[in-house]
C-alpha positions as CSV (number, residue, x, y, z in Angstrom):
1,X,-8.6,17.4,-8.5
2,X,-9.7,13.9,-7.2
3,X,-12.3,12.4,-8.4
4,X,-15.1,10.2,-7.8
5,X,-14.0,8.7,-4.0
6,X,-16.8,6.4,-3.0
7,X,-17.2,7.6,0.4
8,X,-18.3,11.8,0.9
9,X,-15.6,13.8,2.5
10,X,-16.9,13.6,5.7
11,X,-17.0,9.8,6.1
12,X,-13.6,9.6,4.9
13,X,-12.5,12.0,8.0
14,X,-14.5,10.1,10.3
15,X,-12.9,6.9,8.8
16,X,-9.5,7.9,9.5
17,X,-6.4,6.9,7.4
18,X,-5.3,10.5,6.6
19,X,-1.5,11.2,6.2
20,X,0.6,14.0,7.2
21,X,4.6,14.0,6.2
22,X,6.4,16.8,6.8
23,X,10.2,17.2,6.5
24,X,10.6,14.1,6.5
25,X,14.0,12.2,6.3
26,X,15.7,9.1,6.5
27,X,19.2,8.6,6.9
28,X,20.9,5.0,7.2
29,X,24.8,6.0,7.8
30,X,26.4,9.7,7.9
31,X,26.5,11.7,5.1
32,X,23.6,9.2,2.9
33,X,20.5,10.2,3.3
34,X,17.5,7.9,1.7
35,X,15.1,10.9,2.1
36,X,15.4,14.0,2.8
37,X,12.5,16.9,3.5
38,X,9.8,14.5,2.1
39,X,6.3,17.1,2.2
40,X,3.5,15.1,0.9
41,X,-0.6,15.5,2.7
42,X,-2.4,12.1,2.2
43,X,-6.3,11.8,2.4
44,X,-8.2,9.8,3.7
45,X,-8.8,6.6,1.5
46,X,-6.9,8.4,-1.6
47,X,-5.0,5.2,-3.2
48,X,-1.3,7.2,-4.1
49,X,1.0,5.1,-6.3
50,X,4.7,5.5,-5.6
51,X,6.7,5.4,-8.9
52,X,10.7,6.4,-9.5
53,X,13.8,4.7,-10.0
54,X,15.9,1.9,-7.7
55,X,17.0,3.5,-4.8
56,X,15.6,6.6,-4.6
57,X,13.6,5.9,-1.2
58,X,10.3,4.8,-2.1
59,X,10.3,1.4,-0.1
60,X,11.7,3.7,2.7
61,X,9.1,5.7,2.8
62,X,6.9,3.1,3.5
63,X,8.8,1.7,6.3
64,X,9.4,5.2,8.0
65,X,5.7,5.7,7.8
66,X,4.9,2.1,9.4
67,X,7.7,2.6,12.0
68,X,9.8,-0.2,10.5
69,X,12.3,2.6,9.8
70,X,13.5,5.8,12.7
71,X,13.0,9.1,10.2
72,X,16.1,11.5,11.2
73,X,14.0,14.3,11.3
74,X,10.7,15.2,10.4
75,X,7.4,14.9,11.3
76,X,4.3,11.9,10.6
77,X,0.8,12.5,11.4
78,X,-2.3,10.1,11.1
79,X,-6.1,10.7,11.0
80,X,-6.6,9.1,14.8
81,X,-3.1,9.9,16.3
82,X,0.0,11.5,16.1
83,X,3.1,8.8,16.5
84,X,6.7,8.7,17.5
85,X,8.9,6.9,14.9
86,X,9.2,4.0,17.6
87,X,5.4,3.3,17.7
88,X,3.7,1.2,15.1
89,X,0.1,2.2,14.5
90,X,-2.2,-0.7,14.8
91,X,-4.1,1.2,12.1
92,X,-1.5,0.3,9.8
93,X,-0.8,-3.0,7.5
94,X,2.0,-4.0,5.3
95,X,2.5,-6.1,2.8
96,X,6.3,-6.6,1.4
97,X,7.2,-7.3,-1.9
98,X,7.4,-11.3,-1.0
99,X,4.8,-12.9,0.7
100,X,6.6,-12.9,4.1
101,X,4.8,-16.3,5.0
102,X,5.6,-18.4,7.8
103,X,6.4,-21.7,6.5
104,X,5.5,-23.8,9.9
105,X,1.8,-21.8,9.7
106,X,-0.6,-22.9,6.6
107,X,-3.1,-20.3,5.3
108,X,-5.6,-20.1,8.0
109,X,-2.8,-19.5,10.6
110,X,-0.4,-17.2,9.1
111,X,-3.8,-15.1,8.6
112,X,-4.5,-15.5,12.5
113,X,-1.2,-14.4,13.6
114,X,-1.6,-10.3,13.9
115,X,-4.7,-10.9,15.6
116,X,-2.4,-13.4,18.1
117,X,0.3,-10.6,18.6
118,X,-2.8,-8.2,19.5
119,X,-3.8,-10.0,21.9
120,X,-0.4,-10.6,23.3
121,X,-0.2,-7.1,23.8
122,X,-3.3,-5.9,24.9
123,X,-5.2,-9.2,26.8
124,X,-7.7,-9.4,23.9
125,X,-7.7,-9.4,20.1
126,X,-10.0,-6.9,18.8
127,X,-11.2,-8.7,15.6
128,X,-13.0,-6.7,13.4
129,X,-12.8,-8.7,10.1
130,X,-12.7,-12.5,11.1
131,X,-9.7,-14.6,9.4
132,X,-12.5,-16.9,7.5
133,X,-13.9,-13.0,6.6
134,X,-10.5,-11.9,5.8
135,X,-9.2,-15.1,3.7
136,X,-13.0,-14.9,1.7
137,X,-12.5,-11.0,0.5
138,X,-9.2,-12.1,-1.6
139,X,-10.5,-15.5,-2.9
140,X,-9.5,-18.2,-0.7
141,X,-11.9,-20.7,0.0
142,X,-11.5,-23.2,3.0
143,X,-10.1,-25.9,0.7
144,X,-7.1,-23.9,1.0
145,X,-7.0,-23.3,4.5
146,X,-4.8,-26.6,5.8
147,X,-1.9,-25.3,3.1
148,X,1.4,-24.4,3.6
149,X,3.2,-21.6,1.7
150,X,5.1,-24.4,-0.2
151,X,2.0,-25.6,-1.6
152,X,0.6,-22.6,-3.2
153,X,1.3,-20.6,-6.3
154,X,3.1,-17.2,-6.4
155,X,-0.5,-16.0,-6.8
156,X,-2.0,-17.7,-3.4
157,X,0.9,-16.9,-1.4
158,X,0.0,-13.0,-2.3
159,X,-3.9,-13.4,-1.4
160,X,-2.9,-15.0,1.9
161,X,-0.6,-12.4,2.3
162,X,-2.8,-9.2,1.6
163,X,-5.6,-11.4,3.7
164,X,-3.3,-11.4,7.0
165,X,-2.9,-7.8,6.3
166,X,-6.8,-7.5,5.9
167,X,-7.3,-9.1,9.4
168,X,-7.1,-6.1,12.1
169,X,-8.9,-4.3,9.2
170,X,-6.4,-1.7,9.0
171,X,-7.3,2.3,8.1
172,X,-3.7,2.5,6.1
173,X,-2.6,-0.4,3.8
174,X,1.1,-0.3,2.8
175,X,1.9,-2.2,-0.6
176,X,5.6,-2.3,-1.6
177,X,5.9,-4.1,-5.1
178,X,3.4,-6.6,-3.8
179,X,3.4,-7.9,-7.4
180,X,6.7,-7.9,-9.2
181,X,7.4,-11.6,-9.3
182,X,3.8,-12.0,-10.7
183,X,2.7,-12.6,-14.8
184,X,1.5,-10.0,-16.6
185,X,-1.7,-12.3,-16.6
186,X,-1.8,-13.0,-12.6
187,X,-0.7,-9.4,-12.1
188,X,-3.8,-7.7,-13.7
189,X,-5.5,-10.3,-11.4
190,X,-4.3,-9.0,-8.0
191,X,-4.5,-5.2,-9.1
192,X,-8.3,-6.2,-9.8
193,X,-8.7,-7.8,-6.8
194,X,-7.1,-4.6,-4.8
195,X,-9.4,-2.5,-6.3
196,X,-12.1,-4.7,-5.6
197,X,-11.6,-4.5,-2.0
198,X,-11.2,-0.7,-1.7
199,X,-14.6,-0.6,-3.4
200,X,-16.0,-2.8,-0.5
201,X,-14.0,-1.1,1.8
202,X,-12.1,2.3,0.8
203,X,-9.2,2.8,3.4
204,X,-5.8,4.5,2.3
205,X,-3.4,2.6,0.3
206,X,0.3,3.6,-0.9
207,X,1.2,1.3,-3.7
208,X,4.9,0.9,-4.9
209,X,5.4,-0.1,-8.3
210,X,8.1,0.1,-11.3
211,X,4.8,-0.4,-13.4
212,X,3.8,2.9,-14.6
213,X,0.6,0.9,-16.4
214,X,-0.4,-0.9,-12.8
215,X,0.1,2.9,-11.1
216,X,-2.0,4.7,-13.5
217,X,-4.7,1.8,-12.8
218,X,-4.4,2.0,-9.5
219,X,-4.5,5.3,-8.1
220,X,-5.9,8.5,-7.5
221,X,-2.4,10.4,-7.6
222,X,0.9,9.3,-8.7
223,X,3.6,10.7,-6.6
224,X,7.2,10.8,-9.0
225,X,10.0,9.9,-6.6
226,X,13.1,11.9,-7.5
227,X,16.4,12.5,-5.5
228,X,15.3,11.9,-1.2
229,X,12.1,13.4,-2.2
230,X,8.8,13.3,-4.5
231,X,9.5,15.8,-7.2
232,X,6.3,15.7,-8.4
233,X,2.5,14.4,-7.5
234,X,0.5,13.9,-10.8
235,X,-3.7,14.0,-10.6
236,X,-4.7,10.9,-12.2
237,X,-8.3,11.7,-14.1
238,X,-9.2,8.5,-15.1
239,X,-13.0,7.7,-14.2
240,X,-14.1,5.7,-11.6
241,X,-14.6,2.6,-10.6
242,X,-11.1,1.3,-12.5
243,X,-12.2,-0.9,-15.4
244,X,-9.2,-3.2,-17.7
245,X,-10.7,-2.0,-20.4
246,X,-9.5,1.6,-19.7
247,X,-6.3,0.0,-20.1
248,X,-6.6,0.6,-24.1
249,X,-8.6,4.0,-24.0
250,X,-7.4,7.2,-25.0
251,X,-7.3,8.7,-21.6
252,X,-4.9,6.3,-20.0
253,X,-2.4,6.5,-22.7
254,X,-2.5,10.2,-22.2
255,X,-1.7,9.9,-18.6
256,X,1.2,7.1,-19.3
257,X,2.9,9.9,-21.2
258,X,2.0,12.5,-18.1
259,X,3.7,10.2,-15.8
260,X,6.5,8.7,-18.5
261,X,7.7,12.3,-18.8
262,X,7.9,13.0,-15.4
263,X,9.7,10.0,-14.7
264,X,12.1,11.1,-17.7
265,X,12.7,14.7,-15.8
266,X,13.7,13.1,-12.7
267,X,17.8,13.3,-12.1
268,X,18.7,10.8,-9.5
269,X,22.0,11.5,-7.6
């Protein structure tokens, strides 16, 4: 069972963000299919860390849900609305495994541009978190605003990354391996600072990581990706809110070996 969400169960609904996958799958030529009848219910602001092997659909996953990538079959449903695979949800944020930063745009800019494409669409941006608002949550002060990506560290380019995901203030937050170029040092750093903003703000987040340390830290569940499915979705019991500490407790070693072994179990064909 989950534990100790901030929000009650009834502001989560209200809040939106809830998942719904059902048969889901994903096929990029004939006869290979990336996933195939992916089942998995999603609450609202549950933070659900994606672990498995290269290959075995993950990142996909991620994409199909954000409509980067046409599912084959299969259904996706969200809290506020239900989508075809050609709609992106402007509920939605993602945030790729590089930084994704345009290099003609410095900080303050590459932050502004979602709210530029919204109001492209629909006559008038509907800015619910401000881009000084959004750069200030991950620790970017307005020194930094005039920089290009070139000038930053592997570190900033992340912050301003997550902050132009941060901008439309989205219900769903997609991570995929947001961290894997990052020291162990700077890494511990961002999952801090993740957690740090779902406190402020709970919303849902699916987190992909090869870091079964970072997904245990992270996360309410732990969904195991096996073959073109999750194989298995393990409870994470650790107490909230996350601590590094808890890093070197009894409790999270226990759970490492829950979610090594499953890992272990998993065949990927």
């Amino acid at each position: 069972m989950r534990q100790n969400l901030t929000a009650p169960s009834s502001d989560r609904a209200a809040n939106g963000g809830g998942i719904s996958v059902k048969d889901l799958s994903v096929r990029y030529q004939v006869g290979h299919a990336i996933l195939e009848g992916l089942n998995i219910e999603i609450a609202s602001n549950e933070i659900l860390g994606l672990v498995g092997a290269s290959g075995c659909g993950k990142s996909t996953f991620l994409k199909a849900l954000a409509g980067l990538t046409a599912p084959t079959a299969g259904h996706i449903s969200l809290a506020y609305r239900t989508r075809d695979s050609d709609r992106v949800s402007n509920h939605i944020a993602y945030v790729f495994q590089d930084a994704t930063l345009l290099p003609w745009r410095n900080v303050f800019e590459n932050v502004r541009l979602p709210l530029e494409l919204k109001a492209t669409r629909s006559g008038a941006a509907n800015e619910k978190l401000s881009v000084a608002a959004a750069l200030d949550s991950v620790g970017l002060d307005s020194s930094a605003w005039h920089k290009f990506p070139r000038q930053l560290s592997g570190g900033m380019r992340m912050r301003n990354s997550i902050a132009r995901a941060l901008v439309t203030d989205p219900d769903i937050l997609l991570l995929d391996e947001p961290f894997a170029a990052l020291d162990d040092m700077l890494r511990t750093r961002m999952n801090e600072l993740i957690l740090q903003l779902w406190q402020q703000r709970p919303r849902t987040i699916l987190f992909v990581t090869h870091n079964i340390a970072e997904a245990i830290m992270m996360s309410h569940r732990v969904a195991v990706f096996g073959s073109r499915r999750i194989a298995k979705i393990i409870d994470n019991p650790l107490p909230w809110p996350r601590m590094s500490e808890q890093r070197t407790s009894r409790d999270f070693a226990e759970q490492y070996g829950i979610v090594s072994q499953a890992l272990s179990e998993v065949a990927i064909t």
